[in-house]
C-alpha positions in Angstrom: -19.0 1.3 -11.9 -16.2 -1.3 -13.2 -17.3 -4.5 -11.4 -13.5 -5.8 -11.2 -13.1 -3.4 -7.9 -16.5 -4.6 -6.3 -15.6 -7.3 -4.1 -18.5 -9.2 -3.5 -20.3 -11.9 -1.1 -19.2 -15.2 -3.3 -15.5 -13.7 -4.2 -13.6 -15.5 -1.7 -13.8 -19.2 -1.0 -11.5 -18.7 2.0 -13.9 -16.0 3.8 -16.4 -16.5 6.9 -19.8 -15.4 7.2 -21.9 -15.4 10.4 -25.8 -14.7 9.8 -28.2 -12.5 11.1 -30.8 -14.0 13.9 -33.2 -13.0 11.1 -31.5 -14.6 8.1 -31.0 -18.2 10.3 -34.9 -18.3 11.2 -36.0 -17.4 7.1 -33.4 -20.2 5.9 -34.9 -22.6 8.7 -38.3 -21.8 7.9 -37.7 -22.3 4.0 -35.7 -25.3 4.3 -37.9 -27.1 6.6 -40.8 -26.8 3.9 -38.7 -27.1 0.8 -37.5 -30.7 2.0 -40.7 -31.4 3.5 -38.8 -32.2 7.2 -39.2 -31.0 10.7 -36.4 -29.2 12.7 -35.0 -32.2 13.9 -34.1 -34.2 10.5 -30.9 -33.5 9.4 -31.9 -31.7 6.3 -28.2 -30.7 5.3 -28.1 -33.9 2.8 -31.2 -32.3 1.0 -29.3 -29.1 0.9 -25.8 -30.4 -0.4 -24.1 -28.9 2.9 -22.4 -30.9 5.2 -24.3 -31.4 8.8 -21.6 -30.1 10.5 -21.9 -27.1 8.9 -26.0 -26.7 9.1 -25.4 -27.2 12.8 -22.7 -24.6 12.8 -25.0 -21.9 10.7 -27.9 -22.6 13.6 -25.5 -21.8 16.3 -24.1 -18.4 14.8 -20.6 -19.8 14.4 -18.5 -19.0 11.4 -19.3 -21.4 8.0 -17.9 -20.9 4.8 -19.2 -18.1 2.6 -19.7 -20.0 -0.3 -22.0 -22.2 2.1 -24.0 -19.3 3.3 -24.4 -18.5 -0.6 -25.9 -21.8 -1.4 -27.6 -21.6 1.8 -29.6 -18.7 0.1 -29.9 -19.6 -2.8 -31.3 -22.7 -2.4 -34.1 -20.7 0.1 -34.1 -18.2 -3.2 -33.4 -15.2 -1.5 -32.5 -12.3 -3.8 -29.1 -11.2 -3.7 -30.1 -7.7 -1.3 -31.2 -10.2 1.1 -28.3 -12.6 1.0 -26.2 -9.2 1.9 -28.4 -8.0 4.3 -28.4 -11.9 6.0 -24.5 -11.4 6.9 -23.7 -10.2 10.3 -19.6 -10.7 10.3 -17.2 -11.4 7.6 -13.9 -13.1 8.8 -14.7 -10.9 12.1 -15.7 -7.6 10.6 -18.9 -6.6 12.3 -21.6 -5.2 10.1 -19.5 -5.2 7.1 -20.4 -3.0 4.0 -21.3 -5.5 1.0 -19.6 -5.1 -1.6 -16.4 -4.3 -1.0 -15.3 -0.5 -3.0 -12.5 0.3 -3.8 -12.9 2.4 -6.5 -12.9 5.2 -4.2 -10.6 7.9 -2.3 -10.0 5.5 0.9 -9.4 2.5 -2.1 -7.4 4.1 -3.8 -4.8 4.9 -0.4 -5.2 1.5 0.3 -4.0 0.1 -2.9 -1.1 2.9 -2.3 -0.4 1.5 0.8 -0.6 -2.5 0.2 1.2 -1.7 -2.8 4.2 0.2 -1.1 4.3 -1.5 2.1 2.3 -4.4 2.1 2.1 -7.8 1.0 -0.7 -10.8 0.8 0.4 -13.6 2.8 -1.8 -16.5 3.4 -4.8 -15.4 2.1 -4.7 -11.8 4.3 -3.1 -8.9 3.5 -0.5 -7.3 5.8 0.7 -3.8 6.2 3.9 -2.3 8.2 4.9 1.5 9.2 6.5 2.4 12.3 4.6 6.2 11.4 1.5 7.0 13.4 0.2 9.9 11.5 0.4 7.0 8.3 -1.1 4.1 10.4 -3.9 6.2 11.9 -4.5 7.0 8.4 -4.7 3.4 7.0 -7.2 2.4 10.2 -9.3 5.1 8.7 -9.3 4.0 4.9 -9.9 0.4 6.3 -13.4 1.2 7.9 -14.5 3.2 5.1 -14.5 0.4 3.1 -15.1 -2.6 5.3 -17.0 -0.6 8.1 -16.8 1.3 11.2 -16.8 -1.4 13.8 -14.3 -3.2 11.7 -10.4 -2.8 13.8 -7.6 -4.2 11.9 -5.5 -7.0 14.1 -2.4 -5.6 15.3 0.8 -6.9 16.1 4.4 -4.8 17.2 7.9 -5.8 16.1 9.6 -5.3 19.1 13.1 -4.5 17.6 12.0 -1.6 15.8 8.2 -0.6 16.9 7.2 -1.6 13.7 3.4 -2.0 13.8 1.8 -4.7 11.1 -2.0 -4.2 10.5 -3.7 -7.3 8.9 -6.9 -7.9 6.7 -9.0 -10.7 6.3 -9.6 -12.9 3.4 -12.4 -10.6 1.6 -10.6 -7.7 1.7 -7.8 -9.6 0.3 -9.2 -10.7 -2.9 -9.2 -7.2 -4.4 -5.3 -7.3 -4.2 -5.0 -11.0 -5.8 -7.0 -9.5 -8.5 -4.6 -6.6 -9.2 -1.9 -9.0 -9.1 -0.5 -8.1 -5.5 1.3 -10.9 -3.8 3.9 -12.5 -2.2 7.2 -11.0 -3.8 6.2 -7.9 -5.8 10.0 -7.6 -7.1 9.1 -11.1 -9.5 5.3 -9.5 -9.9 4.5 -6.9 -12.8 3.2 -4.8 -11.0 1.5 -1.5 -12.3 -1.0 1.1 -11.2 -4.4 0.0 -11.4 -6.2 1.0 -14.3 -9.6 2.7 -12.2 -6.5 4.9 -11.0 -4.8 5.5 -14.1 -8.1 6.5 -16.3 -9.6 8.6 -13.6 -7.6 12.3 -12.9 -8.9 12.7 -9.7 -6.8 9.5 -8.5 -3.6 10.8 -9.3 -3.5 13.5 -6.4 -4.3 10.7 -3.9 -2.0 7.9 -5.2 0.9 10.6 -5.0 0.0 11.7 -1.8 0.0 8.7 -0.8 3.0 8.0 -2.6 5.2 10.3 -0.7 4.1 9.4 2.9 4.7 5.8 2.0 7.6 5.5 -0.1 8.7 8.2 -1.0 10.8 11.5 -0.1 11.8 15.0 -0.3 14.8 15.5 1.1 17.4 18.6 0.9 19.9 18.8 -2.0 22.8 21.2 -1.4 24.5 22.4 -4.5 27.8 24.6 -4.4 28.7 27.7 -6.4 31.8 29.5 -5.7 31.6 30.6 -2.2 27.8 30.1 -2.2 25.3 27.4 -1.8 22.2 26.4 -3.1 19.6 24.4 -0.7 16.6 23.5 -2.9 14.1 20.7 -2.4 13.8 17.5 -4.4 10.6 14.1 -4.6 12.2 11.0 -5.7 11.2 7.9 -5.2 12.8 4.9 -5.9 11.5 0.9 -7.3 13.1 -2.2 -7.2 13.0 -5.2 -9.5 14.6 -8.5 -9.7 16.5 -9.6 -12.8 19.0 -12.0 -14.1 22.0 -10.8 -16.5 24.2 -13.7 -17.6 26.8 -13.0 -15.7 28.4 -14.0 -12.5 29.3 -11.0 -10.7 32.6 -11.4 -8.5 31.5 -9.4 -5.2 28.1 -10.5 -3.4 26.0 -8.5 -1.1 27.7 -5.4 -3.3 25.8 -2.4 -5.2 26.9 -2.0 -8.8 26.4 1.6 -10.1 26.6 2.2 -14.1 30.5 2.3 -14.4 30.3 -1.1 -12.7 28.3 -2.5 -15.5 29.1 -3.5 -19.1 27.4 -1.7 -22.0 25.2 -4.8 -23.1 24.0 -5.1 -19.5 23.3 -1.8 -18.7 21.2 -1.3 -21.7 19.0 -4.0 -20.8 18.9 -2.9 -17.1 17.6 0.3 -18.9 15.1 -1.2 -21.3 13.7 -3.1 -18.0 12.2 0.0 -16.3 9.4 -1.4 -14.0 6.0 -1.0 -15.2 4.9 0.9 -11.9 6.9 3.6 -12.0 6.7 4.2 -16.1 2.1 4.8 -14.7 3.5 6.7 -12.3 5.6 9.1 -14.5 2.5 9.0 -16.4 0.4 10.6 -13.5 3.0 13.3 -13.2 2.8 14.6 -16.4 -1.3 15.0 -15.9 -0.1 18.1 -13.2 2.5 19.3 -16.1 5.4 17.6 -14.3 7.9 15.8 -16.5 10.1 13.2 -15.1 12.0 10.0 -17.0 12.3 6.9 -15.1 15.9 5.7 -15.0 17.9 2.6 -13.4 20.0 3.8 -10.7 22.2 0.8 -9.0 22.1 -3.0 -9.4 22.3 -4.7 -5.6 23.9 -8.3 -5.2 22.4 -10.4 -2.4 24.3 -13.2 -0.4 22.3 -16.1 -2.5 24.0 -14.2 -5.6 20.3 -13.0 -6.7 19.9 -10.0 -8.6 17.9 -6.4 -7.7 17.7 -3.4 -9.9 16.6 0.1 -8.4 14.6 2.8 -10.5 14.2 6.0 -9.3 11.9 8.5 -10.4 13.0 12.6 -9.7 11.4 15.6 -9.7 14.7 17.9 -9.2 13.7 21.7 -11.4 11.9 24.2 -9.2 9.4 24.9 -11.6 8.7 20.5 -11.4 8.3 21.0 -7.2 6.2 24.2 -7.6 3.6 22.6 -9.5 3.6 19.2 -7.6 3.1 22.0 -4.4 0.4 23.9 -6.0 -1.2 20.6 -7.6 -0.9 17.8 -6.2 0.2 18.8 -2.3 1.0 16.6 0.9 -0.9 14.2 2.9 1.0 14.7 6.0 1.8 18.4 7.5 5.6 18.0 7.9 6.0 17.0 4.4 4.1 20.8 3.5 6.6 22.6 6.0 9.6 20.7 5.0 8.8 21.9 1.4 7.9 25.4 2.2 11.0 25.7 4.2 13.4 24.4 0.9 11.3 26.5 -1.6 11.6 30.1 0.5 15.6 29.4 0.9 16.5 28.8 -2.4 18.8 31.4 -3.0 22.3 31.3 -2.5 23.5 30.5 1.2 26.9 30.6 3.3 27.6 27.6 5.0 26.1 28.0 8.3 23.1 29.4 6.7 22.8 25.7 4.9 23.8 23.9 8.2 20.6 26.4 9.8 18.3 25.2 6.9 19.1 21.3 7.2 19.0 21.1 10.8 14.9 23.0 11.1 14.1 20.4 8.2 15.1 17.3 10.0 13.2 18.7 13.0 10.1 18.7 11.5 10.7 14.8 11.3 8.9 13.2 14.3 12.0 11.8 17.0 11.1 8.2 16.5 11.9 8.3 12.6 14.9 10.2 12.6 17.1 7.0 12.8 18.8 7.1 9.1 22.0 7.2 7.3 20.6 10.7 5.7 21.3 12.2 9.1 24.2 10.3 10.3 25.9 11.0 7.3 25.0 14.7 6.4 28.3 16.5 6.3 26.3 19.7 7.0 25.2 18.9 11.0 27.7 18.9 13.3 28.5 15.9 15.9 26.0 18.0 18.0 23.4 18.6 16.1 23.4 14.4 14.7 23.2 13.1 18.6 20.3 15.6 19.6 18.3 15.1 16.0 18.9 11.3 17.0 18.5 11.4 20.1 
């Protein structure tokens, strides 16, 4: 197993540890005869540990990890026991030691922190206003920190937006892929346990498309006909600076915006992330060229590319169906429903096909400018999809 996606006891300086009853009387017991004391010398000195800290580790309050290690170690306790000594980690109760991620339920959570999360602090944090998704992620979490282990949870009010966070040692696997603060500066990529191991690639794009992703409808017209057919794209962004001060700020740039020399490089600058995941597409014969799509101007003048990634040909969404598959139910539906209506379609046939696809969209996430702004759905149909 590749050691880089264990996370064990002495990984992070910043983590808590509170010891067994068991593990405090061994330690006591050892210590007291190794510094030839009784149990009420403050033996700490002897120990290189602070006596705040000894008295703390007594008490069952939280001390540093690295002090619990050298707690053990100086008692010589084998490494099984200094795991089996640890009763909470940064309040996870019976926590599994080590940390693995290099597993189904890591491999969604690196999907997830990676998509919609962020490290701040020393903790990781994770937002989705999506039940089915965060019911999901509470799941993945106790697989690999434990069952009594709850995720803290706090609600932004002006949206519902729920934000899970993570302690410290569960954070230290994503500062070692790289994962923090701004991921638009970071080079980020797929981590390489998921890339070298096929099995991955159906999860992380699972996960993908409840995360990040989408399938939406695309309506193409021939003659007096229409086509409804379904398409996955999903889209990355990445900060960059062209030498050149654009005249309009908070202002999209498409490519007849741009000048030749600058969209070139905005070309050659395709984001590592999305070039692995075109690269875990083509495992389940699919495809697909990364491409720049639209260059976005902040009010601080600061620039942000968007990549998109699109599987658009039939044959492309038949064998990410039959392959690869959906995470969430809707997602299955909405694609069955596209795929058996392909053929060509009068207008209110189209307006019949969009409308039973937003519905299988859960009320509380049908707030967005794809509805609003569909020129299929009448005023009706937008205020009760909206609601």
């Amino acid at each position: 197993m590749n050691e880089k996606y264990l996370i064990d006891h002495t990984e992070s300086p910043f983590s808590k540890v509170i010891a067994n009853d068991d593990h405090i009387k061994n330690v006591l017991c050892r210590a007291i005869k190794k510094c030839n004391t009784n149990l009420h010398t403050p033996i700490s000195k002897n120990i290189n540990i602070e006596l705040r800290s000894w008295k703390k580790f007594l008490s069952k309050k939280y001390i540093k990890e690295l002090t619990y290690y050298r707690l053990s170690k100086f008692c010589d306790f084998s490494e099984s026991q200094i795991r089996e000594g640890i009763s909470y980690i940064d309040d996870i109760n019976n926590p599994i030691i080590p940390l693995n991620f290099n597993c189904p339920a890591g491999v969604r959570m690196d999907v997830a922190v990676i998509n919609e999360g962020r490290t701040r602090k020393r903790i990781v944090e994770y937002t989705n206003k999506d039940k089915e998704i965060l019911d999901l992620i509470r799941e993945c979490s106790k697989r690999i920190l434990g069952e009594n282990f709850n995720p803290h949870e706090r609600v932004d009010l002006r949206d519902q937006t729920v934000c899970l966070s993570f302690p410290p040692y569960f954070a230290k696997h994503f500062i070692k892929i790289e994962i923090s603060s701004n991921k638009n500066h970071l080079q980020v990529g797929v981590p390489d346990y998921i890339l070298k191991n096929p099995k991955y690639h159906k999860i992380w794009w699972q996960g993908n498309l409840s995360e990040e992703a989408s399938i939406y409808a695309f309506v193409s017209s021939n003659n007096s006909f229409s086509y409804v057919v379904p398409r996955i794209q999903i889209n990355r962004a990445k900060s960059v600076s062209l030498p050149f001060k654009f005249p309009h700020k908070e202002t999209t740039y498409y490519h007849k915006d741009l000048s030749p020399v600058f969209l070139e490089e905005l070309k050659a600058n395709i984001p590592k992330l999305i070039k692995d995941e075109a690269k875990m597409l083509a495992t389940f014969g699919i495809n697909v060229t990364p491409y720049f799509s639209k260059l976005y101007i902040n009010k601080r003048g600061e620039q942000t590319a968007t990549y998109s990634l699109m599987v658009s040909n039939l044959s492309g969404i038949a064998n990410y169906f039959q392959h690869i598959g959906f995470e969430l139910d809707r997602h299955r539906k909405q694609c069955e429903l596209l795929m058996s209506n392909n053929g060509p379609k009068t207008n209110d046939e189209v307006r019949d096909i969009i409308l039973k696809f937003y519905q299988l969209v859960p009320k509380y996430l049908r707030g967005n400018k794809k509805i609003k702004n569909n020129k299929w759905l009448t005023h009706k149909d937008k205020k009760d999809l909206l609601g």
